[in-house]
C-alpha positions in Angstrom: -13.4 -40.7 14.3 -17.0 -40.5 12.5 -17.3 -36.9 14.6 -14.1 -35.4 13.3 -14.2 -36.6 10.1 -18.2 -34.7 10.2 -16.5 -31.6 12.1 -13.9 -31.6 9.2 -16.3 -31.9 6.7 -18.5 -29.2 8.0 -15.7 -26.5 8.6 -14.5 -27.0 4.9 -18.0 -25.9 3.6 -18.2 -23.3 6.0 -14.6 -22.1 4.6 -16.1 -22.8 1.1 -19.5 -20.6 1.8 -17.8 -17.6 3.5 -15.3 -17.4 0.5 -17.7 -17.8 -2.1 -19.8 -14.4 0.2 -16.4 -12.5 0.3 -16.3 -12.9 -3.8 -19.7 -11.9 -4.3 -19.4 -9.1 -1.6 -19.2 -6.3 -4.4 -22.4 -7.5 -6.4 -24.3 -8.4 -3.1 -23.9 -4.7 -1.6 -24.5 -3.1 -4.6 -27.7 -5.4 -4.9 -29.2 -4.5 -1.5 -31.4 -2.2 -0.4 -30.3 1.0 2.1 -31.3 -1.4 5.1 -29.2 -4.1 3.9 -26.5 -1.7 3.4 -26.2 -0.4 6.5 -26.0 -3.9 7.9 -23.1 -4.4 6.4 -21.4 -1.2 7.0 -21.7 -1.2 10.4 -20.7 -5.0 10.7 -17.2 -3.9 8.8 -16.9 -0.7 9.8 -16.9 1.5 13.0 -15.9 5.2 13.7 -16.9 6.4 10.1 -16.3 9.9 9.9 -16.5 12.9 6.8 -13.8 15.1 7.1 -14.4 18.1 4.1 -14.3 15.6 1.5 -12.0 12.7 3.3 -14.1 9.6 4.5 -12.3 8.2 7.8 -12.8 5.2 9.4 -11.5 2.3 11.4 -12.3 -1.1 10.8 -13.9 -3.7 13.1 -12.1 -7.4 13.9 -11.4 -9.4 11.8 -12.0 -7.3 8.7 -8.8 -4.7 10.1 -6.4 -7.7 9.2 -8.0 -7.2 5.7 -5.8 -3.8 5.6 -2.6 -5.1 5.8 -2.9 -8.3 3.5 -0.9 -6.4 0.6 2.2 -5.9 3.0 1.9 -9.1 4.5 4.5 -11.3 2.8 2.3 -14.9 4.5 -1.0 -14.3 3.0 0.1 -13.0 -0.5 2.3 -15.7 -1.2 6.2 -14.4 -1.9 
């Protein structure tokens, strides 16, 4: 009981730290340097193409489920 209660606890502040990254996300990428940058790019991003002046690209698992959040009826809540 002690073990799930600790496994509980410990996957809430997981939850709690990766939501808190996801908000900052904007003022962390803009505070990184190139490196940094790129870090994140490629972890969220794959098959980035320019195209004239049209920036293509395909998103890696599980950020791609990010895309469709606005359609999906479950995750915005009516």
């Amino acid at each position: 009981m002690d073990r799930t209660e600790t496994a509980n606890h410990e996957f809430a502040v997981t939850i709690n730290y990766l939501l808190e990254l996801a908000n900052r996300s904007y003022e962390l990428f803009k505070s990184s340097d190139i490196d940094v940058k790129r870090k994140i790019i490629n972890l969220v991003f794959s098959n980035l193409t320019l195209d004239e002046k049209k920036l293509e690209f395909s998103m890696r698992k599980p950020f791609d489920k990010l895309l469709n959040v606005p359609s999906n009826k479950e995750w915005r809540g009516g």
